[in-house]
N, C-alpha and C positions, 0 to 999 in steps of 0.2 A: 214290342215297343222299340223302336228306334230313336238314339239320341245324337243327333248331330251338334257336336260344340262348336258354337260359329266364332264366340270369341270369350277369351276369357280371363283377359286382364282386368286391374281394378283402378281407380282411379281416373286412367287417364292412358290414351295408344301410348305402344313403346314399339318406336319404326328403329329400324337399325339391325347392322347382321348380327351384334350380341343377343336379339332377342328374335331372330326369326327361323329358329328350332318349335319353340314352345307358341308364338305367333304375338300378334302384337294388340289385336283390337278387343276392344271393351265388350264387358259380359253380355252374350248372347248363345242360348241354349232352344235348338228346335227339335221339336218332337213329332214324332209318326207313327203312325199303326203300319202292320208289320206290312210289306208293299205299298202303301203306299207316299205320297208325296206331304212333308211336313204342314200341318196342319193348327200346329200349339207351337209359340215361340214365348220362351219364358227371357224376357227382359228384349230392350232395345238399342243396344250401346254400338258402337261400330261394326261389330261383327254381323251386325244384320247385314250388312253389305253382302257378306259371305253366303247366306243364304240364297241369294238371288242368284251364284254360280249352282247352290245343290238346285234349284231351281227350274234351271237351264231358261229356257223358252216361255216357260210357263209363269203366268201371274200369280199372285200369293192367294188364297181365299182361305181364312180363315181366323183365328184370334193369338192376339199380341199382351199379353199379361206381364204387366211390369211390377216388379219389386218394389221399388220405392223411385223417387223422381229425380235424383240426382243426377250430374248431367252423363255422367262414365254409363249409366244403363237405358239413358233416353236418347243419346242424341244421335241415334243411328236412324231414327224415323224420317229425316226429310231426304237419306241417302238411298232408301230401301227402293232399287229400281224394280223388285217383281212385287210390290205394291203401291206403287206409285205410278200407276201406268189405267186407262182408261177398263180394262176388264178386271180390276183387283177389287177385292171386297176381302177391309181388313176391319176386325171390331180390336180396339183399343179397351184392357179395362187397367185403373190405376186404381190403388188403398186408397180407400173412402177417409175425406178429413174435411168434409162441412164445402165442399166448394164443389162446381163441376168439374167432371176429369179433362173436357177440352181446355177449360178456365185454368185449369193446373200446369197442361202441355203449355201451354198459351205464357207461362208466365216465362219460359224459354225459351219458346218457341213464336218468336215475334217481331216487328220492326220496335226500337232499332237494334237489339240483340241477332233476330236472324230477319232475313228474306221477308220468308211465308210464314203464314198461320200455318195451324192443323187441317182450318179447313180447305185451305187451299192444297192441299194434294189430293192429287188424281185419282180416280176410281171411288167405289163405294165404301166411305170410311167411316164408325160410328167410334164414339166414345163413353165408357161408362166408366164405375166405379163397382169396385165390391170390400169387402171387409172379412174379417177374420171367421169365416164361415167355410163350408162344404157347400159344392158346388160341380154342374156338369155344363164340360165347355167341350166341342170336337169328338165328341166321344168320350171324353176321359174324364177319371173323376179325382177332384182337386180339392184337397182340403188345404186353408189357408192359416196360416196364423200368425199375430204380432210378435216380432222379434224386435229384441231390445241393437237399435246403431247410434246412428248420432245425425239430427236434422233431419228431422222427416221421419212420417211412421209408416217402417219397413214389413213387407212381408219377407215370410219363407214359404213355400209351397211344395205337399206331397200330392205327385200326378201316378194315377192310376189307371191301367186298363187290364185287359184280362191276360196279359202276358206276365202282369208282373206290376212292380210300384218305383218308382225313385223319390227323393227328398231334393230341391234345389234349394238353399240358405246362403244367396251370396252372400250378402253383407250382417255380419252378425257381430254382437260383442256381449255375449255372453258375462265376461267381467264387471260388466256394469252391475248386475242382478248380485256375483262374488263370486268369489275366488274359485267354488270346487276345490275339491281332492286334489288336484293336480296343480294348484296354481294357473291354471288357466281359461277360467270359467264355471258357472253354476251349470250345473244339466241340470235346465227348470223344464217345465211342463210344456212349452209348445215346442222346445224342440225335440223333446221324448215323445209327441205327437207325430210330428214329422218324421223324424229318422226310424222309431219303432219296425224293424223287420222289413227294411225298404232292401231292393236288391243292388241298387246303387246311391249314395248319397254325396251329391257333388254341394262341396260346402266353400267358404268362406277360409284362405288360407296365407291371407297376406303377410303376419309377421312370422316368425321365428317366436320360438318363448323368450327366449334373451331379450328380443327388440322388446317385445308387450309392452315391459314396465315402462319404456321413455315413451310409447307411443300411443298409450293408454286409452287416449280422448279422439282416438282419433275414429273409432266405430267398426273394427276389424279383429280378426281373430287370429291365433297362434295356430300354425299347423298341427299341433298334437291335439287341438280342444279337438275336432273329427273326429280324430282316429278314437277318443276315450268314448266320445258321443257314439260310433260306432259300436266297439264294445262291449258296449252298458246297454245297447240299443234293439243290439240281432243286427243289425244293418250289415250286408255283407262283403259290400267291396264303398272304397272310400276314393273317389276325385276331388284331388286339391284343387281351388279353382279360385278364379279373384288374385290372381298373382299379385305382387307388389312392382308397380309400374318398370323401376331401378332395379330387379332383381335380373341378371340375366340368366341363358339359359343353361351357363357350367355354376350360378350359382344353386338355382331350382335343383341340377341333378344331386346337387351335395345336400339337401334341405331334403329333398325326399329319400336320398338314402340314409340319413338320419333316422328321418321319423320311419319311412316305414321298416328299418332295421330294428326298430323296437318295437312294431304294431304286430297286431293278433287275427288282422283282417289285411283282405288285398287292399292294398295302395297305392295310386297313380297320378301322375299328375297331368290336369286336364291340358289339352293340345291343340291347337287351333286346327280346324277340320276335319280331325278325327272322331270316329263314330264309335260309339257305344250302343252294344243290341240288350236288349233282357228277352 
């Protein structure tokens, strides 16, 4: 398995040379069997853009599974030129919440907020939903589950093929459920689902522990919750990922020599176009 990180800030792009070490567009992570060309894209925020360079020439065919609907992980779908293009065939699924999943795109993705519909992009596009279940998309086998954010209900998802497993939990806030050991979240049940003995687990790393307490409500987590959920987990290498928009990139390197100066497991911080193999 191959993981290309296409984008992996949180919130919102951060353009500028303070922040174009570590990269600047919003959470987008594609995945591939080993040779071949990515297949499973987990989330849809600006970095999809990126993908269409790993791309080159060739249109996208295959599935687009989004976390949750906010705009930092969707609004990279009306930019995606190697799926918007007449031989693309791309299936959309979003967390099932009583509505249809184009009905959901649709609700930002529309005049007079944008341009186009969903349906109006090019090529063979379908949209569904799924819910907190096990499930086989591309090859890989995905088990899903409800994590506690803020506006909307979030997944996390562990993708599996026969090379190996990863855990992706962008947006998480574990503190909502409490505190944990550590002050910085409960290790409840779907994310000891998820992370259990995965070979990569690229998580949710926007605050600091210091920030948490002012920043509390806002559906994010503290870079040490990973590293302990690691730990606790078997999970064996840890990518910070979901940066905090404002953070730049001499800040990130002093926040990951912190944390991983005191972790028990490899620790990295995720990088815009850098790849990750299991």
């Amino acid at each position: 398995m191959r993981l290309y990180l296409c984008g992996v800030r949180g919130s919102s792009p951060s353009p500028g040379a303070e922040y174009a070490q570590t990269g600047g567009h919003t959470s987008c992570v594609a995945l591939a069997h080993d040779g071949e060309a990515p297949q499973l894209v987990l989330d849809a925020g600006t970095g999809l853009r990126v993908l269409t360079d790993v791309l080159g020439d060739r249109p996208f065919r295959g599935t687009i599974v989004i976390s949750h609907l906010h705009w930092d992980h969707m609004m990279g779908l009306p930019f995606f030129a190697a799926g918007d293009r007449p031989d693309a065939d791309v299936r959309v699924l979003v967390p099932e919440q009583g509505i249809g999943a184009e009905a959901l795109l649709s609700r930002a993705m529309s005049p007079p907020s944008f341009p186009i519909t969903p349906s109006l992009l090019r090529g063979r596009w379908s949209f569904e939903t799924y819910d907190a279940e096990d499930f086989e998309v591309e090859g890989f086998d995905v088990t899903a589950r409800e994590v506690p954010h803020t506006g909307g209900r979030t997944m996390g998802v562990r993708v599996a093929d026969a090379s190996g497993a990863m855990a992706y939990v962008p947006d998480h806030a574990p503190h909502q459920i409490g505190p944990g050991e550590r002050g910085v979240g409960e290790l409840h049940d779907a994310a000891r689902d998820l992370a259990t003995d995965v070979d990569v687990l690229v998580h949710d790393a926007q605050y600091t522990k210091e920030e948490l307490p002012a920043r509390a409500d806002r559906g994010h987590a503290a870079a040490d919750y990973p590293v302990e959920l690691a730990e606790r987990c078997g999970a064996r290498r840890v990518v910070l990922f979901h940066h905090d928009p404002f953070r730049t990139d001499a800040q990130l390197s002093v926040l990951h020599a912190d944390v991983a100066g005191r972790a028990r497991v490899r620790v990295d911080v995720a990088v815009e176009g850098s790849i990750v193999d299991i």
